[in-house]
C-alpha positions as CSV (number, residue, x, y, z in Angstrom):
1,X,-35.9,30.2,-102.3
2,X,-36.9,33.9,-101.1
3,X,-40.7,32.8,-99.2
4,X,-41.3,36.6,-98.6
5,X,-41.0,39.9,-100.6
6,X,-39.0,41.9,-97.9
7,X,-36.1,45.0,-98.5
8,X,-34.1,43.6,-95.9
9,X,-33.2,40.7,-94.2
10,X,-31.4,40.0,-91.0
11,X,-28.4,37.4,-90.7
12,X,-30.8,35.0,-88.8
13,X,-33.4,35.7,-91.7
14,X,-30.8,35.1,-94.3
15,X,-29.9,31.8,-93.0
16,X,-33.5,30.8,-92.9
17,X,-34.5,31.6,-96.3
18,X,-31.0,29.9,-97.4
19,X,-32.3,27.4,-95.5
20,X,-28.9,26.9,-93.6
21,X,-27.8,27.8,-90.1
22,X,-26.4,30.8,-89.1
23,X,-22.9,28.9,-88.5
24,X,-23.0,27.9,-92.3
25,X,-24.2,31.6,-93.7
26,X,-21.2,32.9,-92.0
27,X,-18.9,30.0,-93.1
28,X,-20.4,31.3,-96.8
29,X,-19.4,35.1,-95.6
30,X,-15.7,34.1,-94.6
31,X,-15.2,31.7,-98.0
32,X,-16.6,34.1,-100.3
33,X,-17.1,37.4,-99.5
34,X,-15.1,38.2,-96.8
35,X,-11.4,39.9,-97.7
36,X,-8.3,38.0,-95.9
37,X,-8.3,39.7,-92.6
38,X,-12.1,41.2,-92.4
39,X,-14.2,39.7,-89.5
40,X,-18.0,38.6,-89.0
41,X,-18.1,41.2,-85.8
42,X,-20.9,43.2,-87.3
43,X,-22.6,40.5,-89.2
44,X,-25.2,40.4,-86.4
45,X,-25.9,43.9,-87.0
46,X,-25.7,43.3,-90.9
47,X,-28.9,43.7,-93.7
48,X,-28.9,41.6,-96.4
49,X,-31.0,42.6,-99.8
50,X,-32.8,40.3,-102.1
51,X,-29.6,40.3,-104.4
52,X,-27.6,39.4,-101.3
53,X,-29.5,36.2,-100.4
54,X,-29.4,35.6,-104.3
55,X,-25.9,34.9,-104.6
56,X,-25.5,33.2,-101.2
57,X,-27.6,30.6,-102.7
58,X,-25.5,30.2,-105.2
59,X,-22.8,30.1,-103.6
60,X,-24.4,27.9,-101.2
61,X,-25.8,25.2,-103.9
62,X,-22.3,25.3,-105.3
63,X,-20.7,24.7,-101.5
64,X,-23.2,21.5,-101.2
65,X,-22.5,20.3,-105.1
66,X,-18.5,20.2,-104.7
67,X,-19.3,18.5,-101.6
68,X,-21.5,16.2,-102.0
69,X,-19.1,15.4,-105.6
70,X,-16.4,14.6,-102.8
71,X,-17.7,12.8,-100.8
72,X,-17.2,9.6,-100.3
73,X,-20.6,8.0,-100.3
């Protein structure tokens, strides 16, 4: 998951390691982090840690799972 041993990441980074675009990571942000109301204004200015990009994938794997369990295919 995590290619490099790095303190921070930015949003663009975070995507890439996730290996999602930045439209999804923020998609992930407003679903699951995000409190009813907040906005993704700063997230261009955000820094996510290690343990940040660790439960986006999970959150992300678990996105694509209940997806992929509804689809229709």
């Amino acid at each position: 998951m995590i290619s490099r041993a790095k303190s921070q990441y930015t949003a663009t980074e975070a995507a890439g390691e996730l290996g999602v675009s930045l439209c999804e990571l923020r998609t992930l942000i407003r679903a699951h982090i995000l409190r009813p109301g907040e906005n993704l204004s700063d997230l261009a200015d955000a820094a996510f840690q290690p343990a940040d990009l660790l439960i986006l994938h999970f959150l992300s794997a678990r996105q694509r799972a209940l997806a992929s369990r509804d689809s229709p295919c």
